[in-house]
N, C-alpha and C positions, 0 to 999 in steps of 0.2 A: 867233449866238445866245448868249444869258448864259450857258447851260450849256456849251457847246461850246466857246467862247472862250474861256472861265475852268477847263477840267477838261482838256479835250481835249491839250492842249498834254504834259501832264504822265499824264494819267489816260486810255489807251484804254479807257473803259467799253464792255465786250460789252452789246448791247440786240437783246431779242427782242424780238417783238409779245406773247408768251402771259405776260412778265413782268415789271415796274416793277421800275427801280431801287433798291436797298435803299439807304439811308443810315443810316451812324450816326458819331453825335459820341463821339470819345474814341478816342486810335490805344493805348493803354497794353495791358499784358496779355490782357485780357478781349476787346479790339476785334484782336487781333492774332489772338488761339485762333480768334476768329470768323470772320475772314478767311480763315483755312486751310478750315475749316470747309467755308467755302461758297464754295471754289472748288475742287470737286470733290474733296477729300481724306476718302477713308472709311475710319470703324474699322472689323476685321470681330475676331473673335475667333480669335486664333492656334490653328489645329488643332495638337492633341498638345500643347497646354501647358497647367500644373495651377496652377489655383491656390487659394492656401492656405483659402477660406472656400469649404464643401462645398456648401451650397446654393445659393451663386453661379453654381460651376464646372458642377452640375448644369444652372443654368436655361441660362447660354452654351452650353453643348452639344443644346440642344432644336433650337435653328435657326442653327448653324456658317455657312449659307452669307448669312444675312440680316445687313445691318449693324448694328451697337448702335445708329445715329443713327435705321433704321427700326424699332426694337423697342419691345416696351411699359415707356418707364422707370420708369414705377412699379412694374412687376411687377418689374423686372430690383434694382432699389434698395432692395425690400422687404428691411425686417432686415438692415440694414447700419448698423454703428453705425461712429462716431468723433470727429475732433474738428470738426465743421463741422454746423448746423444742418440745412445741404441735403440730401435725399435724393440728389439727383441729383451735386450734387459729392464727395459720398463716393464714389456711384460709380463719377464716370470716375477719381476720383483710386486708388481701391484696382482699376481695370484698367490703370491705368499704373504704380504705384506697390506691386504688392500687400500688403507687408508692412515697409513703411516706416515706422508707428508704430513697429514693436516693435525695431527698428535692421535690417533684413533688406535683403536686395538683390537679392530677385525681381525678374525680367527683368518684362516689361510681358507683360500678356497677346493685346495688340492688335498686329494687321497692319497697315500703312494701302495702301489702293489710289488712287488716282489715276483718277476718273471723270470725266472733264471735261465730258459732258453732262448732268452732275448740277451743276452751278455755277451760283449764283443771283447776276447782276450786281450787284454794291455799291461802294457807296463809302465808304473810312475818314477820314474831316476829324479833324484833331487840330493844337493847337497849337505844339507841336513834333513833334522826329522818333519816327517809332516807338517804342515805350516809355514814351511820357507822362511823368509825374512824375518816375519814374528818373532821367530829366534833369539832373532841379531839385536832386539829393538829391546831396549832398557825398561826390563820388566816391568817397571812400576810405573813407567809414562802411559796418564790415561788416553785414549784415543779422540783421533775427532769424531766418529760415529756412534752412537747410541748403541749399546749393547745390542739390542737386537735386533739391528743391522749389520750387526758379525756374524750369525747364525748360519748353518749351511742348511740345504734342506730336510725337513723332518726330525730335527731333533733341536727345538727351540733353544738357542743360549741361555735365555733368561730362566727356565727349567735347570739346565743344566746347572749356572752360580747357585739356584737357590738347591739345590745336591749340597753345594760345595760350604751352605750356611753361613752366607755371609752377604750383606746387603751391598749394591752398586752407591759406589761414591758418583753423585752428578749424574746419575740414570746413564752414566759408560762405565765402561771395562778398562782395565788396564791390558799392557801388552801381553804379559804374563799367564793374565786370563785365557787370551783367545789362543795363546799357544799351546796354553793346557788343552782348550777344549779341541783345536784343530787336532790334536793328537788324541784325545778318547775317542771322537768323528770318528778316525779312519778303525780305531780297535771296536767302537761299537755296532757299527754296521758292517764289518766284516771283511775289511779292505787291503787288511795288511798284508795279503799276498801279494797283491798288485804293485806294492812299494816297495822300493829299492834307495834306500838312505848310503850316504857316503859315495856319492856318485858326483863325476865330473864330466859332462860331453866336452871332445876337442875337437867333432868333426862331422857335420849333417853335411850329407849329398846326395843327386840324387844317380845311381851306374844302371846302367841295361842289366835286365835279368838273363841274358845269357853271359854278360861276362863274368859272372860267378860262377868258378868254377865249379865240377862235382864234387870237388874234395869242398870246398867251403861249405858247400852246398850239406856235405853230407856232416862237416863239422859242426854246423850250425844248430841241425837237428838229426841224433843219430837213430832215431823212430822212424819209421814208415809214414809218416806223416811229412807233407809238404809246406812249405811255406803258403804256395800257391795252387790252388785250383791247377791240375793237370790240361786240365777243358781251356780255362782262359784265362794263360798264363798273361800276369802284367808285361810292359814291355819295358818298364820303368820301373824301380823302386828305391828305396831310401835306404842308403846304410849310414849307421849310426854308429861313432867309431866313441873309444872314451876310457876310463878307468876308473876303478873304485878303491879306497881307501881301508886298508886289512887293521883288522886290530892293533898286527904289530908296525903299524904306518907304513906298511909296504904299497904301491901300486899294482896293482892288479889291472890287465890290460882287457876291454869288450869289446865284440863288434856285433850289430844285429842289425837285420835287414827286415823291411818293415816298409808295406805299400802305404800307410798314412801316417803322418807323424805333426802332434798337436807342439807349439811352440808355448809355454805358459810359466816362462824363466823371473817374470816380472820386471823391476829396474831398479832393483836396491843394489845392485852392483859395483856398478862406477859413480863415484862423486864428483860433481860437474867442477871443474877446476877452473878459475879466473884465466890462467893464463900470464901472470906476471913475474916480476924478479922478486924473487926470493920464498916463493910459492913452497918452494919444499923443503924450507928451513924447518928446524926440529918441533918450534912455538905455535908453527901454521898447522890447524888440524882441517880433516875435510867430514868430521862425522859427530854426531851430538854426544856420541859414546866417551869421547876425549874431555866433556869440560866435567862429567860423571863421575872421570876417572880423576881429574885435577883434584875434584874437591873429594873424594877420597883421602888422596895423598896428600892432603893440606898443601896443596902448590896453588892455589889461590883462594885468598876470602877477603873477609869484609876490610882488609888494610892493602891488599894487592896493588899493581895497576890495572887499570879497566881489563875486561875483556872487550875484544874488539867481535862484533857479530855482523857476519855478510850474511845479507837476505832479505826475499821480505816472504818466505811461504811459513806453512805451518811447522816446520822443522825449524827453521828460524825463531819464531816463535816459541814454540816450545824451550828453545833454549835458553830465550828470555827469560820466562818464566819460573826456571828452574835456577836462572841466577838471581832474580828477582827473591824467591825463595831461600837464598842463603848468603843474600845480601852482600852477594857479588856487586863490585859497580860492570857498567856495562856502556860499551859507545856501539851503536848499533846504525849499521851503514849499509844504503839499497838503495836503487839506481832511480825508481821510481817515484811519482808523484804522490803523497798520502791519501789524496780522492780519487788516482786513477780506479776506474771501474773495475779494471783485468787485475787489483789487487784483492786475494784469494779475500782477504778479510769485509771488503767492503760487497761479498756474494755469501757474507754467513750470515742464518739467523740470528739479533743479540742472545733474545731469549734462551735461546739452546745452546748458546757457546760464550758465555759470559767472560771466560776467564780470556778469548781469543780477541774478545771484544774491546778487554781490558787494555791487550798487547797494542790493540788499533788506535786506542785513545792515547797512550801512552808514546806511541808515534807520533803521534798529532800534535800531541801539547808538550811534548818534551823537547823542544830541539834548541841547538847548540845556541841559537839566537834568543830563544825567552826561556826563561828557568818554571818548570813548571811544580809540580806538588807531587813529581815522583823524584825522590830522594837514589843516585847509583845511577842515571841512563840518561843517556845521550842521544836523541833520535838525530840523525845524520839523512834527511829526506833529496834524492836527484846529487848523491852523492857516488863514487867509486873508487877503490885501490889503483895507485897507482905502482905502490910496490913495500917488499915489506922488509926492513936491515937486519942485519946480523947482529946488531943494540937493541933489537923489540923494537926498533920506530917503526912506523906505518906512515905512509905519505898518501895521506885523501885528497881527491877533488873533488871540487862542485862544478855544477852544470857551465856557470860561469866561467872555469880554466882555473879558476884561487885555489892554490894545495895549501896543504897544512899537514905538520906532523905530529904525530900523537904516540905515547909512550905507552905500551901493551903491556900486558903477562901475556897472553895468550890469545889467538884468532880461532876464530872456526868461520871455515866458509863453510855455508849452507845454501847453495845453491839450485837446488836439484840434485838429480840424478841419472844418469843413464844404462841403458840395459847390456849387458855385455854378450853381444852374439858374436863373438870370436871364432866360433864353432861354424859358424855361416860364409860360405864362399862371401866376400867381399860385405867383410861385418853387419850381411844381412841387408845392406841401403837399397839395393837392385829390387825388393819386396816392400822399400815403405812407399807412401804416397808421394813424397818427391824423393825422389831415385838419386841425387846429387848431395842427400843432406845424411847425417847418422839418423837412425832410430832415438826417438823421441815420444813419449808415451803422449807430451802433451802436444808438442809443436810438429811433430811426425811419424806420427803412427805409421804400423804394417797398415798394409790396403787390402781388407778383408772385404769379402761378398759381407751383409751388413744379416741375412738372412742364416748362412752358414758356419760365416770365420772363417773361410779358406781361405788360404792367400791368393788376389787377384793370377799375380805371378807364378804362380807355382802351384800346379793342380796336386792335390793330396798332402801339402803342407797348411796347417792350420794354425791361426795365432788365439791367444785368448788374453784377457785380463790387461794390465796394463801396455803391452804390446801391442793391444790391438786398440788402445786409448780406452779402455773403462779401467777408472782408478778407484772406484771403491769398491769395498768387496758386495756390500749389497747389490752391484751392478755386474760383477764379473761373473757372477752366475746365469746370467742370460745368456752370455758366451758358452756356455758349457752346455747350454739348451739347443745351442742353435749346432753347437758342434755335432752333439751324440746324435740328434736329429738327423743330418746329416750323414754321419757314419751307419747308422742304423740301415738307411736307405740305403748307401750301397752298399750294405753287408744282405740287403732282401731279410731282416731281422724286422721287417714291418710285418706284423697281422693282417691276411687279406681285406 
């Protein structure tokens, strides 16, 4: 069978009769938390431990023996504030985390048990290995997050580096790190069945469970076991069409049918692209992996012409810094005002992010008008491309209409990013909250029940993690609470 031939080899999936397959695309953070999740791993609330917010620590001690994943998360997340929009990943993040805004290092307030009749059959497809994107991301770039706000549940990162005998530069991780550890994660608690690496979806939908035939039917699974409860067959379900990539790079083709399916693809995908002429000349890059690769190749240093940098987020940044660091010059060009509020930099602590702080000042006082005391960079503030020549010129404006042209090595737009749901009837927009615009982690998320993740639109489709707008990992784990929660409940996988 398709399924069996193509999963089985690599993926023992447990199948009951009383429950369908879960599938979801995307192995990264959010699909890993999930993973533990729903293979039988439960939080309960550690007896005899306090913690810091008084109406919390009250509501956790009404029902000590009942686990968080069965309780009321609405009630439980009431009046919890911080930095994440979610009720629910404030949450789990202030029961693992409790007083790590304020620099604390309160122990977690959760136990985890081990219920392995509590386990909902799933499978993880993702393009690479555990960890997703992490991957792609130039291993030595440290992160904006503190190490141990990378951690997934139960098995503390900063535990695990100090395994690895080597001290945190700047109290963070590098990219390298977390991809290491998102990959011991899934081998140390037992995961690896569940995941399926070298996978590509080209097509979520959802067909009536009688129009699958018996032969699919029977292809699918050739055991006596059913996809679905004989009693109360779905009327609807998800098939998930796609291929995976064979050693000898050959395509191998799957299909699987599956009543719930969690979406947790992320948005390292697509690079948000300006739109102008000459955008996809050879010189124009759209990723930070390109100026890494320049100065590799000794194709630019400290005698080059400028690099040209679009942006003003922390990837932007980042690239600053990194030409900063090797004495690259730099003209660095972003549309916005340097006090605008909505600039990510003017919402970071100095204290905890100094080097980003750096970038901020270095915006501010550097620009093309007054020469300031950073030697190589050009802050270009309420400026944009107007296009870029086939000479390296680049022709900028200002807010005023005044172009100027500037003589490059090399550009990197750094603009964002967006998530690529190609695989989704009508690239997914019919599921975000304005229905007219693409998916946008920041400007238009999926429109999930805020308790659940499920998608408004589409009953037993689920979004997590940046999809569903929580963009750090320490917050995308409340998504993976609210999800298993959920699934739990209609699998009847709750304890009386």
């Amino acid at each position: 069978s398709t399924y069996q031939k193509h999963f089985s080899k690599n993926c023992s999936i447990p199948r009951s009769v009383n429950s369908s397959p879960l599938f979801f695309s995307g192995n990264g953070p959010s699909g890993i938390c999930l993973s533990y999740l729903l293979s039988g791993y439960t939080p309960y609330f550690k007896r005899h431990s306090l913690h810091p917010h008084p109406i919390l620590q009250r509501k956790l001690e009404e029902a000590p023996e009942v686990s968080v994943l069965d309780q009321d998360l609405e009630y439980l997340s009431e009046g919890l504030e911080g930095r994440s929009h979610s009720p629910v990943a404030l949450l789990f993040d202030t029961l693992q985390r409790p007083d790590t805004d304020f620099g604390g290092t309160a122990e977690s307030v959760l136990t985890w048990w081990h219920e392995p009749d509590r386990a909902i059959p799933h499978l993880v497809l993702g393009r690479k290995a555990p960890g997703g994107a992490w991957h792609s991301i130039e291993g030595s770039m440290v992160t904006l997050s503190k190490g141990e706000w990378m951690g997934l549940p139960d098995l503390p990162f900063k535990e695990w580096l100090k395994q690895k005998r080597r001290g945190l530069r700047n109290n963070r991780a590098t990219a390298e790190d977390i991809a290491q550890y998102y990959q011991h994660y899934v081998a140390k608690k037992g995961l690896q069945n569940n995941f399926k690496c070298g996978t590509v979806v080209t097509s979520v939908r959802k067909v009536s469970a009688e129009s699958i035939s018996n032969n699919s039917q029977k292809g699918l699974q050739e055991d006596s076991d059913s996809l679905w409860n004989s009693n109360e067959k779905s009327t609807e379900v998800f098939q998930v069409d796609g291929f995976f990539k064979t050693e000898e790079d050959d395509k191998e083709p799957f299909s699987i049918y599956a009543e719930n399916v969690v979406l947790a693809t992320g948005t390292y995908d697509n690079p948000t692209w300006l739109g102008v002429k000459g955008e996809n000349l050879s010189y124009v890059h759209h990723q930070l992996s390109a100026l890494e690769e320049a100065v590799k190749n000794n194709s630019v240093g400290i005698m080059s012409d400028p690099v040209l940098i679009v942006g003003a987020g922390l990837t932007a940044a980042d690239a600053i810094l990194f030409a900063h660091h090797c004495n690259i010059p730099v003209i660095h060009v972003f549309r916005r005002r340097v006090t605008d509020p909505g600039l990510i930099f003017n919402q970071l602590p100095k204290m905890m992010y100094p080097e980003y702080h750096k970038v901020h000042q270095m915006m501010k006082e550097q620009t093309a008008a007054c020469a300031g005391p950073y030697e190589c960079y050009i802050s270009l503030p309420e400026h944009h491309v107007l296009s870029f020549g086939k000479d390296k010129k680049c022709i900028l404006q200002d807010k005023n209409g005044c172009q100027k042209a500037y003589k490059i090595s090399m550009a990197l737009v750094l603009t964002g990013s967006n998530p690529n749901l190609s695989f989704l009837p009508n690239n997914g927009m019919d599921l975000a909250i304005d229905s007219d615009q693409p998916v946008n982690s920041k400007r238009n998320p999926i429109d999930v029940d805020p308790f659940t993740y499920e998608c408004t639109q589409e009953k037993g489709l689920y979004a997590l993690g940046p999809l569903a707008g929580d963009n750090f990992v320490r917050f995308v784990q409340g998504g993976a609470l609210a999800v298993a929660s959920s699934l739990l409940k209609k699998a009847n996988k709750n304890p009386p």
